[in-house]
N, C-alpha and C positions, 0 to 999 in steps of 0.2 A: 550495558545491555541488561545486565541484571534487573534495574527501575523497572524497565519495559516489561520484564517476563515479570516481573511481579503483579504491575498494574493491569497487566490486560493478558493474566493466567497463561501466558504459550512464549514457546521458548522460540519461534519461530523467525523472531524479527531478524533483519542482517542488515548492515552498514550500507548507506545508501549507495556507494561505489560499487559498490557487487552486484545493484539490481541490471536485470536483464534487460534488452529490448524488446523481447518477443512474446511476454507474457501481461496478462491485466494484471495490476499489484495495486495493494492496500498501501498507503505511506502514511507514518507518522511524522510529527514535527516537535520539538522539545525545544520551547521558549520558557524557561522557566517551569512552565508544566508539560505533560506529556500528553500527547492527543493524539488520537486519528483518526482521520480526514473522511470526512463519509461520501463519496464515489471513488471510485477507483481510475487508475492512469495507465499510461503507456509510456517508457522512456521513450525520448527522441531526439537525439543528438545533445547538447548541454541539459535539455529542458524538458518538460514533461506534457501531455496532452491528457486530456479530460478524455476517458474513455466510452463513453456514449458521444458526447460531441466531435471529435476530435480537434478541437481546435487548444489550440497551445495556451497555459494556465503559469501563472507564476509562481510557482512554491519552491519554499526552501525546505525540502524535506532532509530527515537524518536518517530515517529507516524505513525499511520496505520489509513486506512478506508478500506471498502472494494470495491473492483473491481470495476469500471466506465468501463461500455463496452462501445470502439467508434465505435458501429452501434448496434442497435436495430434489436431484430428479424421482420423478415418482413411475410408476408403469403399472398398470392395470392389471397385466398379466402374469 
């Protein structure tokens, strides 16, 4: 866990067994190097779905956090 919070500054990653069903989540993947995965997913039963499509994607992910939105809501008022 340590790689991870080092390469990508946050300490927030956790073991992919732990991720939830009910939330959009970021996943990385660690083949020799560490990465992650640019759209976001849904667990679903063994497998994972593409979350804007939701059709079912084949990854072998190690770690999840959840969603990094890039942009903040804004309000006028």
């Amino acid at each position: 866990m340590r790689l991870l919070s080092y390469a990508f500054g946050a300490s927030d990653w956790r073991e992919i067994a732990t991720a939830p069903f009910d939330r959009e989540l970021e996943l990385a993947v660690i083949d020799g190097q560490v990465g992650v995965l640019d759209v976001s997913y849904f667990r679903h039963g063994d497998g994972w779905l593409d979350a804007e499509t939701l059709k079912p994607v084949d990854i072998a992910a190690t770690h999840w956090r959840l969603r990094r939105w890039s942009c903040l809501p804004v309000s006028c008022c």
